[in-house]
N, C-alpha and C positions, 0 to 999 in steps of 0.2 A: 783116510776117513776118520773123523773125528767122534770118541766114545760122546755121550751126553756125562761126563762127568769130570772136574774140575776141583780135586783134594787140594787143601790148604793147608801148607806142611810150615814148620819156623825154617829160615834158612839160617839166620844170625847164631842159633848152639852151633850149626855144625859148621857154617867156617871162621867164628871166636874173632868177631869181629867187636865184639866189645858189648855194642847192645843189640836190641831186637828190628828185626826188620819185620814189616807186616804180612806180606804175604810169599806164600813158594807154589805155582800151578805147576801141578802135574796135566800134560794133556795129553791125552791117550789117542793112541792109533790103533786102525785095528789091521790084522795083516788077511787079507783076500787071496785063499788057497788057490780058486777055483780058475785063477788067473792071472801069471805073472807076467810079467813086462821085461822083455828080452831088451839085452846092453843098447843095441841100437835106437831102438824102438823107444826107451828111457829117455835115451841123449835129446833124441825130437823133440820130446813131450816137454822137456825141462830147458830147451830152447824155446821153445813154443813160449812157454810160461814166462820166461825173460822177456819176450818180445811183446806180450801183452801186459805185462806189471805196472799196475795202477798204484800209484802212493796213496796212504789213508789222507794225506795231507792235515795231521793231526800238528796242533800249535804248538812251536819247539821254542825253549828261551833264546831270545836272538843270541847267534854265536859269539858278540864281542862280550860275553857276560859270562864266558866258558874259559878252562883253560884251554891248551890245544889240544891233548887227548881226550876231551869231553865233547866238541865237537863231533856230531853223529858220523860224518864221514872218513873221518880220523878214527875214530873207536871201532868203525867197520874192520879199516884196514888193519887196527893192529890184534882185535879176535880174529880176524883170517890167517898170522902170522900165528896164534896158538893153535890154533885148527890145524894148520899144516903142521905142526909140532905133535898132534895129538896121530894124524892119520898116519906121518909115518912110523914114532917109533913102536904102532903094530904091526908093520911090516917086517920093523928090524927086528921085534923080541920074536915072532914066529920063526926067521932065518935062525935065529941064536939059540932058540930052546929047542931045535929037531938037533943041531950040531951037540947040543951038552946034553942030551939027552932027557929032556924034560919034557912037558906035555906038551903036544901040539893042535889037541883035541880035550871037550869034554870041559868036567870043572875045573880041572887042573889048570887049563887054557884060560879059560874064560879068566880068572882067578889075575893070569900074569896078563893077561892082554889088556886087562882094565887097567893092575898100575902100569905097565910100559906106556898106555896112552897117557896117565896123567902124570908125569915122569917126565914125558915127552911134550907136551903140551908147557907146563911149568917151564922147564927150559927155554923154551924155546919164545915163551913171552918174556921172562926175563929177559933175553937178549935181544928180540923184537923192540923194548922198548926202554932200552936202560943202555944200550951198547954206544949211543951216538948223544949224549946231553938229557935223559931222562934223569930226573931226579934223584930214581929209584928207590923211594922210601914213602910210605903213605898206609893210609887208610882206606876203607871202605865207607861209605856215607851213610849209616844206617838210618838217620833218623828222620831223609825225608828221600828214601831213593827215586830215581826215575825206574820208568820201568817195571818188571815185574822178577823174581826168579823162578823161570820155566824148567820143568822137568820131561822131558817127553816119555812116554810108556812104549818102550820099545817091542820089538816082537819077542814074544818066549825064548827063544836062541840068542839074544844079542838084550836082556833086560839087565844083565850084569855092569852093564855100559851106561845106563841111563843118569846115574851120579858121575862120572867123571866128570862131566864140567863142574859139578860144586867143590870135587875135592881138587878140579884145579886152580878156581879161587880161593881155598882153603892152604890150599903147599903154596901158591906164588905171597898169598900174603905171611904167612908164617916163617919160612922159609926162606923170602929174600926181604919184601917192603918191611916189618917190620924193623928191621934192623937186627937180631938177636944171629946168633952162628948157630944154624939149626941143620943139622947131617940129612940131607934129602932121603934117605935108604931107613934111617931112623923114625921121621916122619912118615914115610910109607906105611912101615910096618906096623903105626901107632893109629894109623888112619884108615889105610885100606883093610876092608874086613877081609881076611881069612890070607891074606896076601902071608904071611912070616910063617904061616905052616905049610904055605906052596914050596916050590922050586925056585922062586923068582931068585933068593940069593946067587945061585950058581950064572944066571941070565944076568942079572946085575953088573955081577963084577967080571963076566965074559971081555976080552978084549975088544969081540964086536960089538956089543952093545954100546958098549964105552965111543967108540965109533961113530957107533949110528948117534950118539947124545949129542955129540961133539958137531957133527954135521950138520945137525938140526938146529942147534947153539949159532954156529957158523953161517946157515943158509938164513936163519932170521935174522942174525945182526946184517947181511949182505942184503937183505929185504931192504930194513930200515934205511939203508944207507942207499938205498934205489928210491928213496922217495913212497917207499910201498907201493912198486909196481907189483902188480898182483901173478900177471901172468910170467914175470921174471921169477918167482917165488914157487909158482906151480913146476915151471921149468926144472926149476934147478932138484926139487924134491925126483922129479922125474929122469931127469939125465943121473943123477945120482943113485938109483936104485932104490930110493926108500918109497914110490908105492909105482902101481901099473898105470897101464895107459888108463884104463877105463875110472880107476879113481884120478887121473890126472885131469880128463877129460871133464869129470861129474863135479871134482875142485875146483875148476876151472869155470866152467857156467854157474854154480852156486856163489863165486868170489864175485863174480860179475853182476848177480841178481843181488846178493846184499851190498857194493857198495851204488845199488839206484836208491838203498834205505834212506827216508828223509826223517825217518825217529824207530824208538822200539817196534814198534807195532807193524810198523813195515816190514824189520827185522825178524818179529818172531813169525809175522806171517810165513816168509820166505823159506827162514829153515822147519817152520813145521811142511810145508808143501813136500820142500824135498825128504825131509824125514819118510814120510807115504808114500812116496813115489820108490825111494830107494827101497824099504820096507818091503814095499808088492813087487818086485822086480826079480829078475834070475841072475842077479850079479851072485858072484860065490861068498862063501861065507864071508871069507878073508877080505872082502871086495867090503860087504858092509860093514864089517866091525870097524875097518879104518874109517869110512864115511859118518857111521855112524857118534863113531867116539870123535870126531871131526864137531859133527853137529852138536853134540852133548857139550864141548871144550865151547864150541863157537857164539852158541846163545849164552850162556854163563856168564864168558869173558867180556862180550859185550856189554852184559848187567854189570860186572865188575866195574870197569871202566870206565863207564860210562858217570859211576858215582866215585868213582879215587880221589880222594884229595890228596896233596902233599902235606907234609908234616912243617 
């Protein structure tokens, strides 16, 4: 359910893309105590939704006029490749920080769970889309973007989450496109608030962590190299242990509903749906911080993408 209010924030300071972009919407959900929506019950609702998904049929520049990651269908699939990067390494820093002794609850949590998403997310689009002939150097197109950059206002327990997608266009352009040798952990620390007084360091340089990075590194370039089959992607997050069934299941029908996306607008519709559906639901905590930081990485990277030029 959608607040009546719509803040207009700069997005261009905070990912130093050079100049100004015009707008940043925040859209707010709101979360309905008096009735949540059991795993199953979800699943329905959010097939349901696929099976009736109307396109805005909003006018797109015809695609010979694009490169090929500008193409709407294209830029679907390679934000679903950071989305899966974002969902699992929540999984993995929760396994890693109960083992080193770090928080697994609380702000302390919340704190590492936001960078291990965008950590994981940055990775794992780099390798999504640089591993097989990407150019891997570029910009962001400020000056006439498509699109908008959406922020969704998540529920009170999980609003920690609501900036990863920015700061994952923020670390992948810094970090790898521009070209500069910039220490991922470096950047973290300079970026994510309050992240260098947490525990994350000890989670960081865990040899599982390092693991789970690698795998996520590994399971997108193995995307790419599938053509971006989608459901190969979900799979392989899932036989590998980096999230459960029920986010396998809910990544799975939301991969499917955004690539019917015939532009933004379709796009933003899609993941705000699921945003409130997961939001109101009795998945466990851990169930939505991956989903969620999923959808926060997923609508971003989209925006991202969708305006990259090469250098």
């Amino acid at each position: 359910m959608y607040k009546n209010s719509i803040k207009i924030l700069g997005l261009a300071v905070l990912l130093n893309f050079g100049s100004c972009t015009s707008d940043e919407n925040v859209v707010a959900t709101e979360t309905v105590t008096s009735k949540k929506t059991s795993a199953s019950d979800l699943k329905l609702q959010l097939k349901n939704y696929n099976d009736n998904f109307k396109t805005t049929n909003i006018y797109q520049d015809p695609a010979s006029k694009k490169k090929w990651w500008q193409i709407v269908g294209q830029v679907a699939a390679i934000a679903s490749g950071d989305a899966g990067g974002a969902a699992g390494m929540v999984w993995v820093a929760q396994g890693v920080a109960g083992a080193v002794g770090a928080a697994t609850a609380g702000t302390g949590w919340a704190v590492v769970s936001g960078g291990a998403a965008v950590i994981g997310a940055v990775g794992g689009s780099y390798a999504a889309y640089c591993s097989t002939g990407g150019h891997c150097r570029g910009t962001f197109n400020s000056a006439s973007p498509q699109g908008l950059s959406v922020v969704y206002d998540f529920p009170k327990d999980f609003d920690h989450l609501e900036n990863v997608g920015i700061l994952h266009n923020s670390g992948l352009q810094t970090i790898y496109m521009d070209g500069n040798e910039v220490n991922e952990l470096e950047w973290a620390y300079n970026n994510i608030p309050n992240l260098k007084s947490s525990e994350f360091d000890k989670i960081y340089n865990s040899p599982d962590f390092k693991k789970g990075a690698d795998q996520i590194k590994q399971i997108s370039s193995d995307y790419k190299n599938s053509n971006y089959d989608v459901q190969s992607l979900v799979n392989a997050y899932r036989n590998n242990g980096l999230i459960n069934e029920n986010c396998s299941d809910i990544l799975s029908l939301y991969f499917e509903a955004t690539q019917s996306a015939q532009n933004f607008e379709d796009y933003n519709n899609i993941t705000s749906y699921y945003v409130e559906q997961v939001a109101n639901s009795r998945l466990s905590s851990i169930e939505k911080e991956s989903l969620l930081s999923a959808f926060s990485v997923s609508i971003q990277s989209f925006y991202y993408w969708l305006n990259m030029e090469t250098e």
